[in-house]
N, C-alpha and C positions, 0 to 999 in steps of 0.2 A: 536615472537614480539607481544607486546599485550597494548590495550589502556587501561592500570588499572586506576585507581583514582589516580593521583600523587598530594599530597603539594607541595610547592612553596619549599619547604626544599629540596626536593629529588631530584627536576630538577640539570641536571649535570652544573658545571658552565660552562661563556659564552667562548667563544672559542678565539675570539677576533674578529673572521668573520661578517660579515654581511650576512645573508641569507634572500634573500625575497621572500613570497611567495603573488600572488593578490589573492584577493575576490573579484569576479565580479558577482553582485548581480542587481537587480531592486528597486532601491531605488527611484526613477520617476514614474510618468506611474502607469497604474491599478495597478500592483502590488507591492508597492511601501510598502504598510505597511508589506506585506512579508519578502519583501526586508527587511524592517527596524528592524523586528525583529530575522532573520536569521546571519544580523549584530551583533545583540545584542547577541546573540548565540555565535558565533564567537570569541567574544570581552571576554565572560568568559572564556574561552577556553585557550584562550592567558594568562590571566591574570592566570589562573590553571598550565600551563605547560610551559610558554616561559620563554626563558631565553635573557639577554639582546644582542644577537648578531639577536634573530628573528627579524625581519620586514615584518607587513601586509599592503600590500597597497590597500586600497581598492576602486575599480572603479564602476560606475555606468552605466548597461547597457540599462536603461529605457524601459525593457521587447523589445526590437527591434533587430532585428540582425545587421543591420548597425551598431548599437551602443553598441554592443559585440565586434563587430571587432575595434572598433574603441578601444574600452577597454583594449583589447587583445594585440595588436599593443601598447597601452601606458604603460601597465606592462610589456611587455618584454623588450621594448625598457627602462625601469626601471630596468631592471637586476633580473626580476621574475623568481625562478628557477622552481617552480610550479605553477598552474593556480587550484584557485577552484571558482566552481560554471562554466556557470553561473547556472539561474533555469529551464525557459525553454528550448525546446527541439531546436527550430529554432536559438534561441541564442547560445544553443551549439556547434550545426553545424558553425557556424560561426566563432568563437571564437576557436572551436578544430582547422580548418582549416588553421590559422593563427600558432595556437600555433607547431601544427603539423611539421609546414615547419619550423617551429627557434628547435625543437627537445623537448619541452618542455611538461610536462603531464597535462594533464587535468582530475579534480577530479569534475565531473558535478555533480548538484542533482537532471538532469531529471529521469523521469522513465518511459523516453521512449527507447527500449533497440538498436532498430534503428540508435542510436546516439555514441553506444559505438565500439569501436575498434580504431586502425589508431593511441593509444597513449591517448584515452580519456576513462575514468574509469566512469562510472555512481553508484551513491550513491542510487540513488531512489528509493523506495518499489515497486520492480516488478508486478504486479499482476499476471504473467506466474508463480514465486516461492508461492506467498500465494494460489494462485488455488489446484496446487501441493500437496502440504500441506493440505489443508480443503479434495480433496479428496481421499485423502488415508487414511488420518483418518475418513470419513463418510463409505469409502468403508469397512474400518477396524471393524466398529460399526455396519453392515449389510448390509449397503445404496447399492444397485444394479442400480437402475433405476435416472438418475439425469434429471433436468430440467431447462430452462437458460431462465430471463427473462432482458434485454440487452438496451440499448439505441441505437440507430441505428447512432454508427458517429464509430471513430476509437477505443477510447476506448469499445464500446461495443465486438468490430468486435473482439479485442485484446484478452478480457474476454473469450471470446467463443470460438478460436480458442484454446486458451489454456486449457478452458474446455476439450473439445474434446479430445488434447492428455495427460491430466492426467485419464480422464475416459479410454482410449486405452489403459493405462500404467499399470491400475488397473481393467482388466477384466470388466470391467460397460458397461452401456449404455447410452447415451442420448435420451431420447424419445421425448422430444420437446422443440423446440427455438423461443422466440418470439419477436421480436424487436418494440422499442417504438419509438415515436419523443420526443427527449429532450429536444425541445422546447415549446411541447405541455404543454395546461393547466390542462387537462381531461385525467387521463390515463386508463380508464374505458374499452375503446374497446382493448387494449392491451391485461388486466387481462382477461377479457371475454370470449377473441381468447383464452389464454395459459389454462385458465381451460375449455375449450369448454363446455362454459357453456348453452347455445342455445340449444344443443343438447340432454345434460345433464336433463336439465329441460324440454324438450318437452317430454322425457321419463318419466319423474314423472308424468307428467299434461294426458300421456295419460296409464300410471297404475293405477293411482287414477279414471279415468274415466271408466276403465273396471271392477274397484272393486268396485265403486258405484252401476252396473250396480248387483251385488248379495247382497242376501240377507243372506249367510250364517256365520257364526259367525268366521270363519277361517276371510274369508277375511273382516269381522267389523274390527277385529283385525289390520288387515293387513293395513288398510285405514285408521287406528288410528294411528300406525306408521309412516304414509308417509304423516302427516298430519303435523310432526315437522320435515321431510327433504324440504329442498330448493330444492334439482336436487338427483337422483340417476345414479349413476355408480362411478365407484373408476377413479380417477385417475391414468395417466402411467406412473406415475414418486413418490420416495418416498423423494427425495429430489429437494428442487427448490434454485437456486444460481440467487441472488438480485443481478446484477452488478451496484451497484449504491451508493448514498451516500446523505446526508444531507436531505435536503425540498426533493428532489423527492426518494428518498426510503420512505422517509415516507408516502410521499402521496397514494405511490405504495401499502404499506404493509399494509394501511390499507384497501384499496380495495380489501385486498384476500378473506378475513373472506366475503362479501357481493357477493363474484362471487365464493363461498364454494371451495375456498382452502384452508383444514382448517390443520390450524401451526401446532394442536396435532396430527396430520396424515401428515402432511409433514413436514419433514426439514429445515427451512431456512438456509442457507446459506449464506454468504457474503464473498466482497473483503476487503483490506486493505483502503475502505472509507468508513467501519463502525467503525474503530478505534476513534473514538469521541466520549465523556461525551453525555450522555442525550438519549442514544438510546434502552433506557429499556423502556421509555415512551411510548412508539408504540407499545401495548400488540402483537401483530403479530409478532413481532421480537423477544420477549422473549424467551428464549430458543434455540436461533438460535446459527449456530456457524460459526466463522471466523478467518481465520491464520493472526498472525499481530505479530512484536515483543514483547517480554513480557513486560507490563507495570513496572514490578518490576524494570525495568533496568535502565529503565529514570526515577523515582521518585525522585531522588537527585537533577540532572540537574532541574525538574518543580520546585519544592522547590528554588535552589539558583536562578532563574532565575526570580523568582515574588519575593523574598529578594532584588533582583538589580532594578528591572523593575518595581516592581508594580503591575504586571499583568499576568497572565497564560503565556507562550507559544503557538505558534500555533503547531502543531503535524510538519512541516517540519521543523521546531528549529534545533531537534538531529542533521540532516544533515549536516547543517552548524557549529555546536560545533563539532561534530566526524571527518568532513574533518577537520576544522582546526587541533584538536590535530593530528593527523594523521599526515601532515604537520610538524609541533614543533618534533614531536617522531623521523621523519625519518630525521630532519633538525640536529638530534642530536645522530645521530650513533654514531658506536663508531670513525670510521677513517674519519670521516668529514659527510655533508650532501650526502645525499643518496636518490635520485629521481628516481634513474632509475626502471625499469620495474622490475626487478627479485625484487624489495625493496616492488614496492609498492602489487605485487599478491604474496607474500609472503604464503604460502601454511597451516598455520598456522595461518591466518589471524590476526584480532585483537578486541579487547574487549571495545566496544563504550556504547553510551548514551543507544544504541536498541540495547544490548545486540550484539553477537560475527559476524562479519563478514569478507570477504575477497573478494578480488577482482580475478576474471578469467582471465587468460588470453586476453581472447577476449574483455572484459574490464565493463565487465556487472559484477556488485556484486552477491552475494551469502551470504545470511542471516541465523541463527538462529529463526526460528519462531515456537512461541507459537499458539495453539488452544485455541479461547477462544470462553466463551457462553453470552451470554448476561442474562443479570439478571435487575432487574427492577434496581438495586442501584447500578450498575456498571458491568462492565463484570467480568468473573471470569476465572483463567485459566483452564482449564480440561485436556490439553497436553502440560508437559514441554517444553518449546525450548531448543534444544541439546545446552551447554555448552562448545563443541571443535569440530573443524572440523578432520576428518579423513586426514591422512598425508598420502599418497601411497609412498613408499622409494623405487627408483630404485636399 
């Protein structure tokens, strides 16, 4: 079973049934504009693949978990035979828990994985699968030695945890962890600590002082040399993972090159919140690499979507268009609608906005993901994302 590109031609006719499926989304509240445009998402989707027996009801959870429940409870009591969304993670818990006890699935688009099992399927870009990914392919390129610079809250903790056992998984090492305040303004003593720089540079300041101290032409030399290093000694790591994204990676990455972590001797690295337009700009990132799904996949989707709207997408758009069709495909088997569990982690998964995925058992997805590098005018892929998943046949 597979989310291809259907016309409005192809969809089977309507049944005569009513099938309803909610969106319970944050259309209130901080995240309202999210909300509104994951709607928007949603709304092509329908209009690409439903036929007239679909019905989307959509409620508003105003990013709050009282008011998922409350959501939750007004779409079933509506005749919901699936549940997508909500976004956050604390709204899901909420709204699974409801949907749970009436028998009903839940297609969330947290990516928090904490939230999936019990009948609730999470959509979200894992950063445990894009870690995965980035290193066995760095370990594949040579990369031995990794290094993790983190925000100090959950997703940090997340990043680095998963680090840890994809380097376990791939013979590596981690040499060193450094966590920041992500509230902080100044991320200077971070970088500092992670290139141990203090140290570094009291060793230059006191070779330069012993080679001052001769007069013979070896060590002129020598003192002419260390005249254009900042610190001497290598670092113990040849790759460093940014767990970060937007205004504070940047802030971050441009502080390396000044506390001599330099990008053409290290690796950057990244999560799935370097996937955004403009991240060539930050010459330290350039050349860097990060696992994300392949931008070839959603291109169409960005295209009809500023056609309707006027305006780009945000990057969690896909999730909200790929649950719905998903929804519409399984609302339309062949012997009636088809929610239940063996439908939706179909082992063969299916073909969305970000390219091919499927759902686990346990209710956490499983992605296709591309390696990409950063480049100053956009990223570029350097590792296909695999095209089908592996079927194991008993």
């Amino acid at each position: 079973m597979a989310l291809a590109p259907l016309s409005r031609s192809t969809v089977p006719p309507a049944s005569g049934e009513t099938v309803r499926v909610a969106l319970l989304l944050p259309l209130s509240g901080p995240n309202a504009g999210l909300g509104q445009a994951m709607l928007n998402a949603a709304q092509l989707a329908v209009f690409n693949f439903a036929d007239k027996s679909f019905e989307l009801l959509v409620h508003d959870t105003k990013g709050a978990p009282g008011a998922a429940t409350a959501a939750a409870s007004a779409a079933i009591g509506d005749g919901a035979a699936m549940i997508l969304g909500p976004l956050l993670s604390a709204s899901t818990r909420a709204a699974g828990a409801i949907a749970r006890a009436a028998n009903v699935p839940v297609v969330a688009f947290s990516s928090d994985r904490s939230v999936a099992g019990g009948g609730t399927y999470t959509m979200g870009f894992l950063p445990s699968a894009e870690i995965s990914r980035i290193v066995a392919y760095a370990r594949a390129k040579g990369v031995r030695r990794f290094a993790a610079l983190a925000p100090d809250n959950i997703y940090g903790e997340t990043v680095v945890s998963a680090l840890e056992a994809a380097v376990a998984a791939n013979a590596a090492t981690i040499s060193r962890v450094q966590y920041y305040d992500p509230h902080a303004t100044d991320f200077s003593p971070a970088v500092r600590a992670l290139a141990n720089y203090d140290a570094r540079r009291h060793a230059l300041l006191a070779q330069r002082k012993e080679l001052e101290g001769n007069e013979d032409e070896v060590s002129r030399r020598a003192l002419k040399r260390l005249e254009k290093l900042q610190t001497i000694g290598d670092l113990p790591f040849d790759a460093l993972l940014l767990a970060d994204g937007g205004k504070r990676l940047q802030a971050i990455a441009a502080l390396l090159p000044f506390y001599d972590i330099d990008p053409a001797k290290v690796r950057m690295l990244g999560t799935g919140q370097w996937d955004i337009p403009g991240l060539g700009a930050e010459p330290a990132l350039v050349g860097g690499w990060f696992a994300a799904p392949s931008p070839a996949a959603r291109m169409d989707f960005e295209t009809a979507y500023k056609e309707a709207y006027g305006r780009a997408p945000p990057r969690l758009a896909t999730l909200a268009y790929d649950a719905t069709a998903l929804a519409m495909v399984l609302a339309q088997a062949d012997k009636g609608a088809n929610f239940s569990a063996a439908a939706i982690t179909v082992p063969s998964g299916f073909w969305g906005r970000d390219g091919i995925f499927r759902f686990l058992p346990g209710g956490l997805a499983e992605r296709g993901l591309a390696v990409m590098k950063v480049g100053r005018r956009g990223p570029e892929i350097i590792s296909r994302a695999q095209e089908m998943f592996q079927v194991t046949i008993n």
